[in-house]
C-alpha positions in Angstrom: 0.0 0.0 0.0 1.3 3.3 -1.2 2.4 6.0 1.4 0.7 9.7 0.9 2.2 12.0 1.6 0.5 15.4 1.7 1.8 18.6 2.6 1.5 22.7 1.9 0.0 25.4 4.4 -3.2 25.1 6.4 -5.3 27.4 8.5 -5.7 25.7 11.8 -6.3 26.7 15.5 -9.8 28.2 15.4 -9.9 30.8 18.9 -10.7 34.1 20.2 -13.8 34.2 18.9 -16.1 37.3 20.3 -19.4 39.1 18.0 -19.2 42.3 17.1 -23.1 43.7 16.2 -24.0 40.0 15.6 -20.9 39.0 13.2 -18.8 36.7 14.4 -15.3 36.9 14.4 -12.0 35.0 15.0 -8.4 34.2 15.0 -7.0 31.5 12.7 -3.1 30.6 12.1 -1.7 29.8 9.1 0.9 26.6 9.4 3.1 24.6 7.4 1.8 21.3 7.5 2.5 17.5 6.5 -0.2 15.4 6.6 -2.3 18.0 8.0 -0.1 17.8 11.2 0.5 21.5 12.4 4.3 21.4 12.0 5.5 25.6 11.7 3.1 28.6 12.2 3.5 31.1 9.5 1.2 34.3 10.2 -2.4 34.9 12.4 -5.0 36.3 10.3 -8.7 37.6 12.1 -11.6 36.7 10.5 -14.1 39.0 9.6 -17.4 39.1 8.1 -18.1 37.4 4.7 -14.7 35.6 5.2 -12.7 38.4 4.9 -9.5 38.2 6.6 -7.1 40.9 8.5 -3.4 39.6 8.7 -2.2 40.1 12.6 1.5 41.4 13.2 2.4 38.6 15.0 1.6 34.8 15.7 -1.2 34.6 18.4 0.6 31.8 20.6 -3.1 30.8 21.8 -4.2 29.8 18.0 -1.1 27.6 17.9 -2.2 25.8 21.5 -5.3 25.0 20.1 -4.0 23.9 17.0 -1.4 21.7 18.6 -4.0 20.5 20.9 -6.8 19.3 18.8 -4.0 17.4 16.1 -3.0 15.7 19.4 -6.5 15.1 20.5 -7.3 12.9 17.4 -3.9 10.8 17.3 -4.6 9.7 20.8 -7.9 8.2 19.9 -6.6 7.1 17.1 -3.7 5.2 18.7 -6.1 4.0 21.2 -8.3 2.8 19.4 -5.9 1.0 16.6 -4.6 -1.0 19.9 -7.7 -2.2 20.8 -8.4 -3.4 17.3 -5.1 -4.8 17.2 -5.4 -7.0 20.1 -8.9 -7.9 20.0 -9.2 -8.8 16.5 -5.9 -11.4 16.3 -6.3 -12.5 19.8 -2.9 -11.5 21.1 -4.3 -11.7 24.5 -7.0 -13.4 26.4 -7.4 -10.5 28.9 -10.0 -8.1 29.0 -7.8 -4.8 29.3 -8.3 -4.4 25.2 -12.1 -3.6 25.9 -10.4 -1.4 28.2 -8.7 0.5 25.5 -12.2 0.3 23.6 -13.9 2.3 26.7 -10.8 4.9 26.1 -10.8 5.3 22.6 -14.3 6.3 23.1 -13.7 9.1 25.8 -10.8 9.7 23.4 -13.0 10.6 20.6 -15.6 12.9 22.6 -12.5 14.7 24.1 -11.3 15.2 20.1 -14.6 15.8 18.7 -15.3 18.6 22.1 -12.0 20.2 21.5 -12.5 20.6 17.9 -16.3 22.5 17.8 -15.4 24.3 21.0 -14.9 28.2 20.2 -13.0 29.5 22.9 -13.9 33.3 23.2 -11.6 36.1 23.7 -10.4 38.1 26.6 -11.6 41.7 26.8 -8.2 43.1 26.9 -7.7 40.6 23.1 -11.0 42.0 21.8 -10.5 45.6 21.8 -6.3 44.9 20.4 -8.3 43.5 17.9 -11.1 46.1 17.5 -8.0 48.3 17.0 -7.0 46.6 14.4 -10.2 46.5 12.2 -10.1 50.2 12.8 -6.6 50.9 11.5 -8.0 48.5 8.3 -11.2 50.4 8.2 -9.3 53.5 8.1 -6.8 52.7 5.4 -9.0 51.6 3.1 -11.2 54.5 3.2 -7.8 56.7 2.6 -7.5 54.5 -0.4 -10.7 55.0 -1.6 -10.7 58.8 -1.0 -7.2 59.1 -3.1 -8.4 57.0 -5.6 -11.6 58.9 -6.1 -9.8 62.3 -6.4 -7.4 60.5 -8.7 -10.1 59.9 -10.6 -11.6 63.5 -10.6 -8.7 64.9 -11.3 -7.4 62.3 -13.9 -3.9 61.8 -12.2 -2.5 59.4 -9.8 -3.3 60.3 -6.5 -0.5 61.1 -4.9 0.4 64.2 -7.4 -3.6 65.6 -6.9 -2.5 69.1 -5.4 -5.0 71.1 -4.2 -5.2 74.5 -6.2 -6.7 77.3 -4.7 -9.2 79.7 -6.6 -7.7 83.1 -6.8 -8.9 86.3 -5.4 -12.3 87.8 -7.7 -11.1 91.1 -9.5 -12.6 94.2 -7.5 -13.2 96.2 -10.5 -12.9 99.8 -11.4 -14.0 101.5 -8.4 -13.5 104.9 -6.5 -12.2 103.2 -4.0 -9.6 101.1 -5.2 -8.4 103.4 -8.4 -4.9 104.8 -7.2 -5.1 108.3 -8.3 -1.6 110.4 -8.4 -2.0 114.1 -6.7 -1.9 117.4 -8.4 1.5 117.9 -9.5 3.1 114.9 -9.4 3.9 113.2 -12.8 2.4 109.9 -13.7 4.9 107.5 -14.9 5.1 107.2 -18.5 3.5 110.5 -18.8 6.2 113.6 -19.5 5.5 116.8 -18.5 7.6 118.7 -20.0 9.2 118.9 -23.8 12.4 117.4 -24.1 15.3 119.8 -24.8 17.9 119.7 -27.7 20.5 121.3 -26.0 20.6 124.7 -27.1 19.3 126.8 -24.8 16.1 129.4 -25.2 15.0 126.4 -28.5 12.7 123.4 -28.4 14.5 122.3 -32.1 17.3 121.4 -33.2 19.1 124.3 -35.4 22.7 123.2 -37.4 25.2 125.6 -36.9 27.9 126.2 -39.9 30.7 125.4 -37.3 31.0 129.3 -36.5 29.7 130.7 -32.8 26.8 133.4 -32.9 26.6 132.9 -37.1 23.7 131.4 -38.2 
């Protein structure tokens, strides 16, 4: 008969579970297994509603107890009860301690089967770490969502949507804000007076013949 051998990663260890406006949530740990025997723990993930889960920044050492646990639960009975078979089935022994083993096997199984549907709850102190942590998730994604909806608006990525501010409205010609220059001063731009051309007493230029006073 063929050996199989199966191996990957698992979610195991089913605990701290607590309701939170009638969803029910809890921790689960994500192992490296072989043969569905919880050999490493990887990561803790919460569950949420609709299966949706929130990865936890560290291994919750009370998922891995339960995980541990309840794999252990099971190969008891099943060693127990494999005995039993053994000796009772080839007649190894004319004893009645195999029935014995029988009687255990069964407790066996109703401790495996009790430890595996039991949903241990969480502590108040593990509840609201983890209420915290929904909130930080909660909060992210609605960040995202707001950048990516002003991304869209402005049809850029979102972390180069600047904000650009609407300037002031022109005020208009009005008495009030008109800056009118007082008597006397000039305006710039506006001469006052005719330039000369260097000859005194004359506004134009007249050529001399190289001569003083002769015309």
């Amino acid at each position: 008969m063929p050996f199989v051998c199966i191996f990957g990663t698992r979610l195991f260890g089913a605990c701290d579970y607590f309701s939170v406006e009638g969803q029910e949530m809890f921790v689960r740990t994500k192992f490296y297994h072989f043969n569905f025997m919880p050999c490493a723990p990887e990561e803790s993930f919460l569950f949420v509603a609709d299966g949706r889960a929130i990865e936890l920044p560290e291994v919750v050492g009370r998922s891995v107890g339960w995980a541990w646990l309840r794999y252990l639960a099971w190969v008891v009975f099943l060693t127990v009860m494999c005995v039993a078979v053994i000796f009772l089935t080839t007649g190894l022994t004319e004893e009645a301690w195999p029935w014995a083993l029988v009687a255990l096997s069964v407790v066996c199984l109703g401790v495996a089967i009790f430890v595996t549907v039991y949903k241990p709850k969480a502590s108040e102190e593990s509840k609201q770490e983890y209420l915290n942590m929904v909130g930080q998730v909660v909060a992210r994604r609605y960040l995202h969502e707001q950048m990516a909806a002003a991304a869209a608006v402005h049809g850029g990525p979102a972390h180069e949507v600047v904000a650009i501010e609407q300037p002031p409205p022109y005020p208009g010609l009005h008495k009030d804000s008109v800056n009118v220059a007082p008597a006397g001063v000039p305006a710039a731009g506006s001469p006052t007076v005719i330039p000369n051309t260097g000859y005194p007493n004359t506004s134009t230029a007249v050529p001399t013949t190289g001569q003083p006073n002769v015309v």
